[in-house]
Structures are given as C-alpha cells and as structure tokens.
N, C-alpha and C positions, 0 to 999 in steps of 0.2 A: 364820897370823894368825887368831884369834877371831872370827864373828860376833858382836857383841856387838847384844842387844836392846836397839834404845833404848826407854829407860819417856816417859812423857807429859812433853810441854812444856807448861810453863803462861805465860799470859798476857792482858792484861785485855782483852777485847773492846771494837769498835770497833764506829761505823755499819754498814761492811762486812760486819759478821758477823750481822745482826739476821736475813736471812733464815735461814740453816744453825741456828741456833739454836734459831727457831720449830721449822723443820720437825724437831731433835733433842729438844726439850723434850716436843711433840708425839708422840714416835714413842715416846718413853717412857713417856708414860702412858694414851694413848687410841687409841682404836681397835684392829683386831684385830694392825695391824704390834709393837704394844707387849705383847701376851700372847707373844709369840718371849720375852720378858723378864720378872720377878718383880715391876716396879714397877710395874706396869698399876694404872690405874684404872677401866678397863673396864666392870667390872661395879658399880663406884657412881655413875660420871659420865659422860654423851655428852657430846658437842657440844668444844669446845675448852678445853684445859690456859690457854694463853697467845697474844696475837698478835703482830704485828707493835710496836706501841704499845706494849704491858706491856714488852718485851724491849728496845725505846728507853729509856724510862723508867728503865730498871735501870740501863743503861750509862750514861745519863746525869747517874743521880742523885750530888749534891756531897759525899754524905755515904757515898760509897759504891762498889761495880763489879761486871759480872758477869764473873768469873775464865771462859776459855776452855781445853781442853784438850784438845791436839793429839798424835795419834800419828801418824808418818810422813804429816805435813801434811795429817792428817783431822780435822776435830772430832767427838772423841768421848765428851764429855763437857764441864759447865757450872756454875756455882753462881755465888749472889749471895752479897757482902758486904754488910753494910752498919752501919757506926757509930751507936750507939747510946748513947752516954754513957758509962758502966763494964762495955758489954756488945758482942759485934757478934750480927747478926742472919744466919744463913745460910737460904738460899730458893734456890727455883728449880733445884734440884739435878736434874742427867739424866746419864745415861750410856747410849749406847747400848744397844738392848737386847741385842742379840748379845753384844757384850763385857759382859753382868752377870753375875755370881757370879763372877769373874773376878781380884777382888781388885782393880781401879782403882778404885772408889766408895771403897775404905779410903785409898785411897795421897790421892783428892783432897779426904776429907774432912780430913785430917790435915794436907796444904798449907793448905787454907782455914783452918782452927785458926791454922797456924805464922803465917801471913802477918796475921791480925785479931790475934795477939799484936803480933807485930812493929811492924805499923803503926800502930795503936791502942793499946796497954799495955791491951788488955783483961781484963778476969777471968773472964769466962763468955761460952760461947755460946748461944744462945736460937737455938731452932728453932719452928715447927709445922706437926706433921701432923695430918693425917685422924683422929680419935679411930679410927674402927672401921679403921683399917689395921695391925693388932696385928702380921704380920710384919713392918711397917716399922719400927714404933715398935722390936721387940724388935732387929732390925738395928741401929739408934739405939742401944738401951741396951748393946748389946755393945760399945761404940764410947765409953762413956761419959756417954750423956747419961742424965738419968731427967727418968721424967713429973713433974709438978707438979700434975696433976689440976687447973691454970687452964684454963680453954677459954671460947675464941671464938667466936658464930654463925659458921657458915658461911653465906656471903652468896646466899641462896636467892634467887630472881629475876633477878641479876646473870649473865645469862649467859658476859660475860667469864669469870668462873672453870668454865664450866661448865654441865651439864644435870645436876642431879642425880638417880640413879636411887631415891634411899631416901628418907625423909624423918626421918633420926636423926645428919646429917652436923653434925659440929664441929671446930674445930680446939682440939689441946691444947698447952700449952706445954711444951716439954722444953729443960731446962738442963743444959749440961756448966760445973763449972770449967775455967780456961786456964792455971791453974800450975804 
C-alpha cells in the first residue's frame, strides 16, 4: 500500500483560529522569521501586517470569510473572501514561509477562485497589492490577474497596516476574469 500525500484541507475559519492566523499572517510578511520566505515585507514596512481585530473582522464579515488551510492539522496558509457585487475581493493571503515556492499559494489561489465562483456567480477577481512589490505583482500575473494601473493611498499614519519604511507606498488594483 501507497503512502499517499495528503494536499491541503480547506475550510472557513472560526474565532478559535484568530490567534494561529495572526501569528501566520505575521510570519509572512514581517519581521526577519518572514525573509526564511519570498513574501516579506520587511524592507518596506515594520511594525504589524494585521492583529487580533482585523483577523475577527474578516471571519466575521456577512459578506464574506477567511478560507483556512490545513496540512496534517497545521495551518499553513489563509486568504479572505469577500462578495462584492459582480466581483469577489481576495486579501489577506499568507502561506507559511517555509512552505513558499512550493506550489500551495497556486493550489489555494485557485480554491479561492473556484469557491468565489461557486458561491457567488462571480466574473472577476480583484486584489491589491503594494505597487513597488513588482515580484508579487508578476507572481499574480502569472496566475492571471493583470495590473489596472488604479491605485489606492496607502494609509500612512494608521499603524494597524504597518510602519512604513519609504515614502512611495500604494496599493494597485489587479483583476483576473472567473470564467
């Protein structure tokens, strides 16, 4: 008989999970635990990715969930839904650092896809990133989505999203079709 690998189990995060979440969301993008990994933001922003609150907020927004993803009952990766009329919105996206370049960020961006179709009859996805994070964006565009050249302040003084290290930070909007 075959070992057979099991790939990631998905499902929608719960209050119980607000802690493992922070500290994954966190471990992905700041600090030096997150340069182990390719999605650092390290060198554009201190201080905290998201806390306790932002990561309630998500799970308990009506319009919406943060998708959980489990290998051999670890969470090792995350992403937000969220309904938006003839769109859904995905955010929040982490994968541990250790397991990135790994090919699960493909497998869960494509769950997230299937299931905002499914659930939603949506037609596009809408994201944003960091303008100046050009291997994320291009990761993104391999995957389908492209820039749109709209962009959003990035919310300087609000340390919830951060300490920012530059002073040329924005977010841009990138859209995939879902059909």
């Amino acid at each position: 008989m075959e070992n057979a690998v099991a790939g990631p189990a998905f499902r929608d995060a719960t209050d119980a999970d607000v802690d493992v979440l922070v500290a994954l969301i966190e471990s992905a993008y700041r600090g030096d635990d997150s340069r182990v990994g390719w999605t650092t933001e390290a060198d554009i922003l201190a201080g905290q990715r998201t806390d306790p609150e932002g990561v309630l907020d998500v799970i308990k927004a009506p319009d919406g969930k943060l998708l959980v993803v489990e290998r051999d009952g670890r969470v090792v990766a995350c992403c937000q839904l969220e309904h938006r009329g003839d769109h859904a919105y995905f955010g929040m996206f982490a994968v541990s650092p250790a397991l990135q370049g790994a090919g699960l960020g493909k497998v869960v961006i494509a769950e997230a896809e299937r299931q905002a179709r499914e659930a939603w009859g949506v037609t596009e996805m809408h994201m944003t990133v960091i303008s100046v994070r050009e291997d994320l964006i291009a990761w993104y565009e391999r995957r389908g989505y492209r820039r749109t050249g709209k962009t959003t302040p990035f919310p300087y003084g609000d340390e919830r999203f951060g300490i920012p290290l530059r002073d040329d930070l924005r977010f841009e909007l990138l859209v995939k079709p879902l059909v």
